[in-house]
C-alpha positions as CSV (number, residue, x, y, z in Angstrom):
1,X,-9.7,6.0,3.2
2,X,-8.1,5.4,6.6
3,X,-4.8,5.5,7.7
4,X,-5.0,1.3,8.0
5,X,-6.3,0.5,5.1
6,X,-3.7,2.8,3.4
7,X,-1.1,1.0,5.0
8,X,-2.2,-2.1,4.0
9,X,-2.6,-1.0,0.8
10,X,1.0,0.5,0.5
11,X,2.5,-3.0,2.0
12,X,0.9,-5.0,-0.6
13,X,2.0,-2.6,-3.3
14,X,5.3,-3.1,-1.4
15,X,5.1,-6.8,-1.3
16,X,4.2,-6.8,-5.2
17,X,7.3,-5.1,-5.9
18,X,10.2,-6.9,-3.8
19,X,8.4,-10.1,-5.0
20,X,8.9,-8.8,-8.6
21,X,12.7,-8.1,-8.0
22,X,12.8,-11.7,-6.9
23,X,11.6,-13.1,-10.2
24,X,8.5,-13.9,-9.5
25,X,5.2,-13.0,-11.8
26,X,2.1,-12.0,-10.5
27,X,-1.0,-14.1,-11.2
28,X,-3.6,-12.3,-9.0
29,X,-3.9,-9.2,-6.8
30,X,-6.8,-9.3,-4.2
31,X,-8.8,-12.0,-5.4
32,X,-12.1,-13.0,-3.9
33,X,-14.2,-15.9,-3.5
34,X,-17.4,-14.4,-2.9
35,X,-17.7,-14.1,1.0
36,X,-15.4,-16.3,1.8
37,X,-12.2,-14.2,1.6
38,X,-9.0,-12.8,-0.1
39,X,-6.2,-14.2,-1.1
40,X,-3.7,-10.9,-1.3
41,X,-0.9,-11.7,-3.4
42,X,-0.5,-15.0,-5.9
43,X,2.5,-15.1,-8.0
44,X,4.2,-17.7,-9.9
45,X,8.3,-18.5,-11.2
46,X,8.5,-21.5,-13.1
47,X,6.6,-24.2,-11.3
48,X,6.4,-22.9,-7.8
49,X,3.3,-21.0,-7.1
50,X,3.2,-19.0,-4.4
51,X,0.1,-17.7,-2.1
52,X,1.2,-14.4,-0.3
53,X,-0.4,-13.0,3.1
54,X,0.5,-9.4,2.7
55,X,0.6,-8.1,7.2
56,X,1.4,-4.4,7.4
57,X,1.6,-2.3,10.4
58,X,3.3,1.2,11.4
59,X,6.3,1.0,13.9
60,X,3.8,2.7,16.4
61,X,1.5,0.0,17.0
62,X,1.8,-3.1,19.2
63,X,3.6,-6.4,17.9
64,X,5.0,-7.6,14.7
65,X,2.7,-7.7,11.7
66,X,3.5,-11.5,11.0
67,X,1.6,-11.9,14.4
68,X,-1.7,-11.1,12.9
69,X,-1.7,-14.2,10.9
70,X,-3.5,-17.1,12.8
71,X,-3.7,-20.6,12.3
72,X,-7.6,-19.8,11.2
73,X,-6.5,-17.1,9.1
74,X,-4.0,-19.9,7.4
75,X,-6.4,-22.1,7.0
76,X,-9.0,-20.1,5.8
77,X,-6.1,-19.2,3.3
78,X,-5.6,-23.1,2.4
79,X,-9.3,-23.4,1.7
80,X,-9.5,-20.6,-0.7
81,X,-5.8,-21.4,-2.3
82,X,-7.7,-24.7,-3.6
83,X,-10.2,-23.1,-4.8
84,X,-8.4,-20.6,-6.8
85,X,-6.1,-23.4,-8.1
86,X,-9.3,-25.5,-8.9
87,X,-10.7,-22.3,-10.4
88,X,-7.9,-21.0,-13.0
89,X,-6.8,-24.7,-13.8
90,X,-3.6,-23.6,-12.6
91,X,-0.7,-26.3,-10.8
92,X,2.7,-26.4,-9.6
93,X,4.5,-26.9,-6.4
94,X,1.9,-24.6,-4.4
95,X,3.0,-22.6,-1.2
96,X,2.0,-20.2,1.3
97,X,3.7,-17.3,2.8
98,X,3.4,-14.4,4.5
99,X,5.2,-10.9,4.2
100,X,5.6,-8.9,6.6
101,X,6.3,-5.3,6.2
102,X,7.2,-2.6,9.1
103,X,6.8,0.6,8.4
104,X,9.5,3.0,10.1
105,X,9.5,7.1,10.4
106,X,12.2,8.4,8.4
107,X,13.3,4.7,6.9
108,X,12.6,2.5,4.3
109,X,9.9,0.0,5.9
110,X,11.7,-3.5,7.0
111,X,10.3,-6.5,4.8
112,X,10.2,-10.0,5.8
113,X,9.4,-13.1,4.0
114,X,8.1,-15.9,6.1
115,X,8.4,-18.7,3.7
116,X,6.6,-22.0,3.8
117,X,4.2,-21.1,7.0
């Protein structure tokens, strides 16, 4: 596996767990709609649903990870949110967000939850 996949793969583990500590109960974990796409993270508390775009990068590269998420990429995350609602009979006050997760040497990695985007 390489080093970006594992990194993604750590953030979303990451991700899983601070969401957790908020409360909230996962639904789904890397779901796919054939060819389509992934939706990363889906968890639910109460009513609220929430669609989460896991964006992980090391402190070395360029930018912030929240930067990777384009309006496509949103979109494209809208599309298959309706389709996973549509599919599981599930409903509640549906958002989308995005974490953001950047990894440090030496630290614990910096998390930040872009709520609502």
């Amino acid at each position: 596996m390489d080093y970006r996949r594992a990194l993604g793969i750590e953030g979303e583990r990451l991700a899983a767990d601070y969401l957790k500590s908020e409360g909230y109960v996962p639904i789904a974990r890397n779901w796919r709609h054939g060819k389509t796409g992934e939706l990363d993270l889906i968890v639910r508390k109460g009513n609220e649903i929430r669609v989460i775009e896991v964006k992980a990068r090391a402190e070395s590269e360029d930018g912030y990870p929240e930067d990777a998420v384009t309006d496509s990429k949103l979109s494209r995350i809208a599309d298959l949110t309706e389709i996973f609602l549509t599919e599981f009979g599930l409903q509640g006050d549906v958002h989308i967000d995005v974490i953001a997760i950047q990894h440090r040497p030496n630290r614990e990695p910096e998390i930040v939850w872009l709520k609502d985007v």
